[in-house]
N, CA, C and O atoms as a GROMACS GRO file, in nm:
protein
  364
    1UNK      N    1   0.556  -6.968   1.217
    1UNK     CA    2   0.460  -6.876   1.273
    1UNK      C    3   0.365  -6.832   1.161
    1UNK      O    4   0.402  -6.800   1.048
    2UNK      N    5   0.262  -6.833   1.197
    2UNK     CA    6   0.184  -6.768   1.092
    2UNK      C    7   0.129  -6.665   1.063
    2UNK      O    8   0.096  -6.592   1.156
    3UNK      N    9   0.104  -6.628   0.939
    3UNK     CA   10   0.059  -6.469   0.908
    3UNK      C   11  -0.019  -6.388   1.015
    3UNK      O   12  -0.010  -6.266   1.020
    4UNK      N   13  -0.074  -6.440   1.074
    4UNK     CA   14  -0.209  -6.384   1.201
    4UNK      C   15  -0.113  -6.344   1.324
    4UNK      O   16  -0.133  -6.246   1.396
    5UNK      N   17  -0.001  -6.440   1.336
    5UNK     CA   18   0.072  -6.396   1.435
    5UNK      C   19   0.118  -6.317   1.430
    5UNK      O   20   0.110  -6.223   1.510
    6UNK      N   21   0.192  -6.324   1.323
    6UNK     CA   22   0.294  -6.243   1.267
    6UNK      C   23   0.222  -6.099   1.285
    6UNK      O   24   0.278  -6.015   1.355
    7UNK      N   25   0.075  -6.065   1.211
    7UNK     CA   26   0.022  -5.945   1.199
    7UNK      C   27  -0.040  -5.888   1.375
    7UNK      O   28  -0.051  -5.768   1.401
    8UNK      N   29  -0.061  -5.960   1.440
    8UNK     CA   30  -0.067  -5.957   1.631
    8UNK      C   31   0.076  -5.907   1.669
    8UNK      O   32   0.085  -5.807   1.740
    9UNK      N   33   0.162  -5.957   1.635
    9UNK     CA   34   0.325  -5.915   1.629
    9UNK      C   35   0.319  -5.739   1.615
    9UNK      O   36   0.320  -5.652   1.702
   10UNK      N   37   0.314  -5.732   1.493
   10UNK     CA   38   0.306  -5.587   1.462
   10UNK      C   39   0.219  -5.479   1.513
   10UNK      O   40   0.255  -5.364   1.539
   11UNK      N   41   0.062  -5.546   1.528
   11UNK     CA   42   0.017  -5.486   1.610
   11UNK      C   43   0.080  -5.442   1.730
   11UNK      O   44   0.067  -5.321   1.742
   12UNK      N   45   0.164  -5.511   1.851
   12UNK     CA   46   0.181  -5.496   1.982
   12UNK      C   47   0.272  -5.391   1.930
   12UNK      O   48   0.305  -5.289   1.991
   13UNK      N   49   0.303  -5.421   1.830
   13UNK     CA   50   0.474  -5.342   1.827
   13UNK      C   51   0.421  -5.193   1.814
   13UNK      O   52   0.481  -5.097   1.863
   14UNK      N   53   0.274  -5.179   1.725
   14UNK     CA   54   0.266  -5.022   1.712
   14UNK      C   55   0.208  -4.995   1.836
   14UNK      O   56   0.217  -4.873   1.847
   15UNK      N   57   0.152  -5.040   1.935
   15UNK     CA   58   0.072  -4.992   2.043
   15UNK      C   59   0.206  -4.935   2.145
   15UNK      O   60   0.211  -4.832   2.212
   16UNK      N   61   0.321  -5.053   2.127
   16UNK     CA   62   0.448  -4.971   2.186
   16UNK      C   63   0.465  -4.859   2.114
   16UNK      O   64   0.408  -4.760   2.160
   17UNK      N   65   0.532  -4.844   2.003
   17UNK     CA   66   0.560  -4.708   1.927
   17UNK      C   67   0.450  -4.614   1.924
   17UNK      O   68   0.492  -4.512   1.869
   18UNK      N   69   0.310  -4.600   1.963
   18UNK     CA   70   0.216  -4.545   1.982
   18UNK      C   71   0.268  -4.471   2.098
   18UNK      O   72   0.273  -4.348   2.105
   19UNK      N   73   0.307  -4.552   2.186
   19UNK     CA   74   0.282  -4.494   2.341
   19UNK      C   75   0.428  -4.457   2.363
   19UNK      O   76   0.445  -4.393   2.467
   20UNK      N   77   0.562  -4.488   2.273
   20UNK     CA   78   0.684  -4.434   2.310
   20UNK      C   79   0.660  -4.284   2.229
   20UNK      O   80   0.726  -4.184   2.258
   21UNK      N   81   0.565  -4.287   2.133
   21UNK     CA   82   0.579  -4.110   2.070
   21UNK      C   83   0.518  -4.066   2.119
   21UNK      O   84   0.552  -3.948   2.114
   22UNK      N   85   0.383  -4.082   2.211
   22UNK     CA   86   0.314  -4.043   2.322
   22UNK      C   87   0.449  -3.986   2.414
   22UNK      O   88   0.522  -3.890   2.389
   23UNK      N   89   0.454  -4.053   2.492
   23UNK     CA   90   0.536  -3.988   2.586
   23UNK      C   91   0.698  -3.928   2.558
   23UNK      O   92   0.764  -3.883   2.652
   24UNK      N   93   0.741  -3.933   2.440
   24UNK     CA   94   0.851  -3.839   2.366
   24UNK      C   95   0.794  -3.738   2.345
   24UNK      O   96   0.868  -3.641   2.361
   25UNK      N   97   0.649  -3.702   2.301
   25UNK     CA   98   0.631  -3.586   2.283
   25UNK      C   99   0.588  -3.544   2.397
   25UNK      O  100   0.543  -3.437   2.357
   26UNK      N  101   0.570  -3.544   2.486
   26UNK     CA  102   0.513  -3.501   2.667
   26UNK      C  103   0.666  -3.521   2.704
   26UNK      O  104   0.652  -3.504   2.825
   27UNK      N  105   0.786  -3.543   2.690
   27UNK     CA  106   0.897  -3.558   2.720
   27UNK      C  107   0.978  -3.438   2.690
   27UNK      O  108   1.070  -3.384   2.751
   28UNK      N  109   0.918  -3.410   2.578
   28UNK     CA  110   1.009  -3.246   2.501
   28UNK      C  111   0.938  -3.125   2.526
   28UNK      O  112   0.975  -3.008   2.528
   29UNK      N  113   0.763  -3.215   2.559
   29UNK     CA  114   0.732  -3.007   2.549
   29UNK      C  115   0.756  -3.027   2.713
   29UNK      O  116   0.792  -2.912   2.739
   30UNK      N  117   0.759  -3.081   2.811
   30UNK     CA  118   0.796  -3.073   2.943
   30UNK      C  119   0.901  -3.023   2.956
   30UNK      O  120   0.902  -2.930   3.036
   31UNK      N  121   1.017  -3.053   2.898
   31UNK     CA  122   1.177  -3.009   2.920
   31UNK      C  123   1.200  -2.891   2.805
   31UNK      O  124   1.236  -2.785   2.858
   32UNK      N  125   1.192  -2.886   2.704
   32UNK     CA  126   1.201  -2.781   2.578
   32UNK      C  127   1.095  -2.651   2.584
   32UNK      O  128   1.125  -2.537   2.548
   33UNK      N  129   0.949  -2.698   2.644
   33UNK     CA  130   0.859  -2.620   2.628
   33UNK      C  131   0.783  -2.647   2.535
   33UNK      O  132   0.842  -2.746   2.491
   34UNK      N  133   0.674  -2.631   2.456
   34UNK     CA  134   0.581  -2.647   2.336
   34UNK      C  135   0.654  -2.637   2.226
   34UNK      O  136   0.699  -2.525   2.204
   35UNK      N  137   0.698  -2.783   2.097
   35UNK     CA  138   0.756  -2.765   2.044
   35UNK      C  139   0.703  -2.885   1.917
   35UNK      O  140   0.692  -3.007   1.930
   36UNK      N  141   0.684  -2.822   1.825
   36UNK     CA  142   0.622  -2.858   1.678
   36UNK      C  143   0.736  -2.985   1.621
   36UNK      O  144   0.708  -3.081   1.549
   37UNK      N  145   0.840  -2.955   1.667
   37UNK     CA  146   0.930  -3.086   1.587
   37UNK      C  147   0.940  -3.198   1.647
   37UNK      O  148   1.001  -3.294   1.599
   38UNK      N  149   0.863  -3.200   1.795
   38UNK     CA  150   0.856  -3.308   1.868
   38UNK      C  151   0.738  -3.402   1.783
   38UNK      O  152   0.747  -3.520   1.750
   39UNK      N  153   0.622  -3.303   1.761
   39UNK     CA  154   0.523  -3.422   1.744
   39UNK      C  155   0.589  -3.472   1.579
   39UNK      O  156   0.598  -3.585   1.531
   40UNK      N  157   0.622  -3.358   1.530
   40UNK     CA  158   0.652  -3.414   1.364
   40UNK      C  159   0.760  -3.570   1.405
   40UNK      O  160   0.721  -3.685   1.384
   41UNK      N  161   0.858  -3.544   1.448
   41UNK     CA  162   0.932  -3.670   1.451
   41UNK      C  163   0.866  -3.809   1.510
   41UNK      O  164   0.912  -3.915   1.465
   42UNK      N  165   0.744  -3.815   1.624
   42UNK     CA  166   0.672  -3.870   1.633
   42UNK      C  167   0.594  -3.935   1.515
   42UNK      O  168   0.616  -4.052   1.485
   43UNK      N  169   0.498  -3.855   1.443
   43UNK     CA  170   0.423  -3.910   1.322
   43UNK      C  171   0.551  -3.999   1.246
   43UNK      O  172   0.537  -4.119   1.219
   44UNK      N  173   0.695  -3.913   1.210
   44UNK     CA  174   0.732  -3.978   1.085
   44UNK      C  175   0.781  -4.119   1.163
   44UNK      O  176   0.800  -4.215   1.088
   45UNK      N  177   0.806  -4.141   1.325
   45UNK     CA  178   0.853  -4.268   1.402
   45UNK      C  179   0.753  -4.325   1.352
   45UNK      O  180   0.776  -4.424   1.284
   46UNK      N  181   0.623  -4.281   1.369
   46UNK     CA  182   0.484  -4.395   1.343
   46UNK      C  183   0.463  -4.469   1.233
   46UNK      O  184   0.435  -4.589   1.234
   47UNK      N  185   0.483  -4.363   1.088
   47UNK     CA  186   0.488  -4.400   0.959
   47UNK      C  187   0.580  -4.489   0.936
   47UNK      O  188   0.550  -4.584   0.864
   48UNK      N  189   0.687  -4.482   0.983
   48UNK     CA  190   0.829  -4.577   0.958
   48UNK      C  191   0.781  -4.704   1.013
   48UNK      O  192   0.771  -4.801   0.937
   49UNK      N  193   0.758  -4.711   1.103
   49UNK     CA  194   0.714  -4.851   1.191
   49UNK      C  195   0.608  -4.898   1.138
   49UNK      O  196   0.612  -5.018   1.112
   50UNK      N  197   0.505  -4.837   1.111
   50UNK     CA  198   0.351  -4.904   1.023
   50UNK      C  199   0.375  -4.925   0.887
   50UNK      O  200   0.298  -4.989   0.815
   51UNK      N  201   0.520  -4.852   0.834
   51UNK     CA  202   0.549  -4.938   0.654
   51UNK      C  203   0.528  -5.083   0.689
   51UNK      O  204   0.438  -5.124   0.615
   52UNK      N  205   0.552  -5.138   0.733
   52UNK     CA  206   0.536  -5.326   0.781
   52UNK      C  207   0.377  -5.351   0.743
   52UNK      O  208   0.335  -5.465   0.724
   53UNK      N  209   0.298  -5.243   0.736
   53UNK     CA  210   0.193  -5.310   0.706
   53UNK      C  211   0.118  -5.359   0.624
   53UNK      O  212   0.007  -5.413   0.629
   54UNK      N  213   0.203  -5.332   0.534
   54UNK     CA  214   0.153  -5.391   0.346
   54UNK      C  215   0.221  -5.534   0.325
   54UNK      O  216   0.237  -5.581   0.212
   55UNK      N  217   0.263  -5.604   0.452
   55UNK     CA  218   0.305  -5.688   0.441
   55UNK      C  219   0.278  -5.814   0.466
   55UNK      O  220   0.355  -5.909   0.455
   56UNK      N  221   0.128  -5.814   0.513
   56UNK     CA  222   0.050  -5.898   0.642
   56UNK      C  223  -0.062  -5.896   0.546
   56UNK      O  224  -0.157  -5.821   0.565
   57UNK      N  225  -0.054  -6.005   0.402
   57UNK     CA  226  -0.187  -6.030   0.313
   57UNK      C  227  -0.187  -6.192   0.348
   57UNK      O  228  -0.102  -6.265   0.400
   58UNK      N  229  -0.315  -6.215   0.299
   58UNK     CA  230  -0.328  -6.403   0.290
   58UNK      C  231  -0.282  -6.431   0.174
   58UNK      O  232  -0.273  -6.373   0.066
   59UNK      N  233  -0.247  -6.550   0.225
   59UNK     CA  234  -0.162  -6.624   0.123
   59UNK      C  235  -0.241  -6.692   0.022
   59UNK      O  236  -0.192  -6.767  -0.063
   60UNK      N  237  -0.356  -6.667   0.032
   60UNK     CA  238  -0.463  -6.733  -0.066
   60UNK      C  239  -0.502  -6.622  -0.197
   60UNK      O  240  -0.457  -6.634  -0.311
   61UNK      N  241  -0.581  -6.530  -0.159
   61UNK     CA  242  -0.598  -6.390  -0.221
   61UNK      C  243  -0.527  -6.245  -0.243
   61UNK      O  244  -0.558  -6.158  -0.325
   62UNK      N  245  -0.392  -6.242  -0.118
   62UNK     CA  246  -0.358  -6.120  -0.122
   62UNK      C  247  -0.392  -6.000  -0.042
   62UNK      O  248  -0.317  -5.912  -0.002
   63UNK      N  249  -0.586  -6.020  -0.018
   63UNK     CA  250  -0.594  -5.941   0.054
   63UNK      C  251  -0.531  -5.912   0.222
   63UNK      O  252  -0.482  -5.994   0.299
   64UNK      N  253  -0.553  -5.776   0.239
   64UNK     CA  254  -0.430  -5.748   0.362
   64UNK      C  255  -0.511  -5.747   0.460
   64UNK      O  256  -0.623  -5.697   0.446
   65UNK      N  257  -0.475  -5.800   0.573
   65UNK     CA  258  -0.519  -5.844   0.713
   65UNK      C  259  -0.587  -5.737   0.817
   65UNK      O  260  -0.686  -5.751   0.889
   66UNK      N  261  -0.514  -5.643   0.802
   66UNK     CA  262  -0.576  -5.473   0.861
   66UNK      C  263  -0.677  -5.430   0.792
   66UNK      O  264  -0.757  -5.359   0.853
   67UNK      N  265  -0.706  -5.461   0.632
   67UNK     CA  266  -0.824  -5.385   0.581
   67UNK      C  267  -0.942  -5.424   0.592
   67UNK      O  268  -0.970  -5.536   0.549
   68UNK      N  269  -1.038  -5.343   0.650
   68UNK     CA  270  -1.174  -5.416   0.619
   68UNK      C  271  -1.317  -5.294   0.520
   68UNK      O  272  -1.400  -5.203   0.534
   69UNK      N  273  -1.250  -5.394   0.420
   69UNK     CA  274  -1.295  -5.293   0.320
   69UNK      C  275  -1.218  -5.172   0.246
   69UNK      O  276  -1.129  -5.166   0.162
   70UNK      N  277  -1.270  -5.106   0.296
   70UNK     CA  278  -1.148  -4.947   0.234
   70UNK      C  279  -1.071  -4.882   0.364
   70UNK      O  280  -0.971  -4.810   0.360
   71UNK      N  281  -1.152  -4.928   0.494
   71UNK     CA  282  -1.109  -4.892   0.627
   71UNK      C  283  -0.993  -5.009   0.663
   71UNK      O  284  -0.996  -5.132   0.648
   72UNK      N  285  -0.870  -4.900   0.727
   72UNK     CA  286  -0.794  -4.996   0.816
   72UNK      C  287  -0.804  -4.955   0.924
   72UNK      O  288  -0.804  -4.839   0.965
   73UNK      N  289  -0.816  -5.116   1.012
   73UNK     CA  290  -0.825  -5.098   1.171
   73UNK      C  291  -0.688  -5.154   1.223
   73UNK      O  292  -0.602  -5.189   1.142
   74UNK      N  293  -0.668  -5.162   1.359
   74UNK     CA  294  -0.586  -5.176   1.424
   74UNK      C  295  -0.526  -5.327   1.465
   74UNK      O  296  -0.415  -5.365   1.500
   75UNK      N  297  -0.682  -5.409   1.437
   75UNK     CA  298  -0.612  -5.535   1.490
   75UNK      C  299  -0.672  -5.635   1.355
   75UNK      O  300  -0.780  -5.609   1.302
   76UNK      N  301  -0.599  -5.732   1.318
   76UNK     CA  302  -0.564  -5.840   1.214
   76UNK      C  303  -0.686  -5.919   1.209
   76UNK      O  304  -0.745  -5.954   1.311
   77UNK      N  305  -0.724  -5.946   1.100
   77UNK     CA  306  -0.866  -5.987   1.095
   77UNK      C  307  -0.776  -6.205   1.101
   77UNK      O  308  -0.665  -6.244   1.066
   78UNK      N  309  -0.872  -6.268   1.150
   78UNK     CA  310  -0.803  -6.400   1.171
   78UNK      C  311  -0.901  -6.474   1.056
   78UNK      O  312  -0.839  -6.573   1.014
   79UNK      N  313  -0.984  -6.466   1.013
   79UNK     CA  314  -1.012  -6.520   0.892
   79UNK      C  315  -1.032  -6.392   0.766
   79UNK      O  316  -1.083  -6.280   0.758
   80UNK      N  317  -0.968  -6.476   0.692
   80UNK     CA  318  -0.968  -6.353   0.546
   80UNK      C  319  -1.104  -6.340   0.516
   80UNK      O  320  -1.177  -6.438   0.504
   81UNK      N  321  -1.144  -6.216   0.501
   81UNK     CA  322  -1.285  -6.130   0.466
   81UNK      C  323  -1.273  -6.172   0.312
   81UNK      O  324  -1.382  -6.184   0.256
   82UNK      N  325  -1.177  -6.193   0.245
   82UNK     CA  326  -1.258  -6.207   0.115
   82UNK      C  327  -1.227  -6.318   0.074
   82UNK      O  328  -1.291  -6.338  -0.030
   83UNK      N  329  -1.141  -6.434   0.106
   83UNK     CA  330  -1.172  -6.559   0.062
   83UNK      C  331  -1.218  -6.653   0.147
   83UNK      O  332  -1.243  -6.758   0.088
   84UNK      N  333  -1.247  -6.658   0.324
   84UNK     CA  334  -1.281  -6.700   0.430
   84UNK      C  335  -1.130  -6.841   0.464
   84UNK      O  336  -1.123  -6.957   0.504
   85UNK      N  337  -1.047  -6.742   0.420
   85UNK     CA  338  -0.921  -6.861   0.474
   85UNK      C  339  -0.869  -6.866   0.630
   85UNK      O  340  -0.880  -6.759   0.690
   86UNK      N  341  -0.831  -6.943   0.681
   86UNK     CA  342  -0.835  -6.958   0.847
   86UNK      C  343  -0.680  -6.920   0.828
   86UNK      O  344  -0.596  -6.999   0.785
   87UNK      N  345  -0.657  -6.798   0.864
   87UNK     CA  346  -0.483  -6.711   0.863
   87UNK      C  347  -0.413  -6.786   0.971
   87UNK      O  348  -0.296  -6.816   0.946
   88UNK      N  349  -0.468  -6.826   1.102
   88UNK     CA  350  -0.391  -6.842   1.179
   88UNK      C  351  -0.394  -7.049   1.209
   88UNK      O  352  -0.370  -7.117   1.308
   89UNK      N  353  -0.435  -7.085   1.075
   89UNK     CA  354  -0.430  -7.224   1.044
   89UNK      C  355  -0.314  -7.310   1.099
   89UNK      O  356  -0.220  -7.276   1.028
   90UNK      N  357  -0.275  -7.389   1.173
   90UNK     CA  358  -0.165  -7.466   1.240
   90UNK      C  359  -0.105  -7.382   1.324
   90UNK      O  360   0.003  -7.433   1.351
   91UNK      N  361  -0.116  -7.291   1.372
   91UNK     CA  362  -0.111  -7.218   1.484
   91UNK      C  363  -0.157  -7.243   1.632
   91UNK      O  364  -0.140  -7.155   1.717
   0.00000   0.00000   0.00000
């Protein structure tokens, strides 16, 4: 599988964990009432799951697949911005 997939992979995976701390936190203040440790455990679910993302560079340069530029976005760039390598090559 290749890096592009692999980084589409992770993507889906945070749009799930996006939307399971979404509705964990609408899950607790519904049943608990308005409650500050819901969303905190949320963020640190998010952070834990997006560590994976320093992990998704080309294999040519290094640079990482989410960055474009100093900005990271959400979805995996399929040719590398700074050496123009085709990531999702034999794929």
């Amino acid at each position: 599988m290749t890096i592009y997939r692999l980084a589409l992979r992770h993507m889906q995976l945070m749009l799930f964990a996006t939307l399971a701390a979404f509705m964990f936190v609408i899950t607790i203040d519904k049943w608990m009432g308005h409650s500050t440790w819901a969303f905190a455990v949320a963020v640190l679910m998010l952070i834990a799951f997006n560590a994976r993302i320093r992990l998704f560079n080309c294999p040519n340069c290094g640079k990482n697949l989410f960055f474009r530029g100093s900005i990271i976005v959400p979805w995996p760039n399929k040719t590398c911005g700074n050496c123009g390598a085709d990531l999702d090559a034999g794929g």
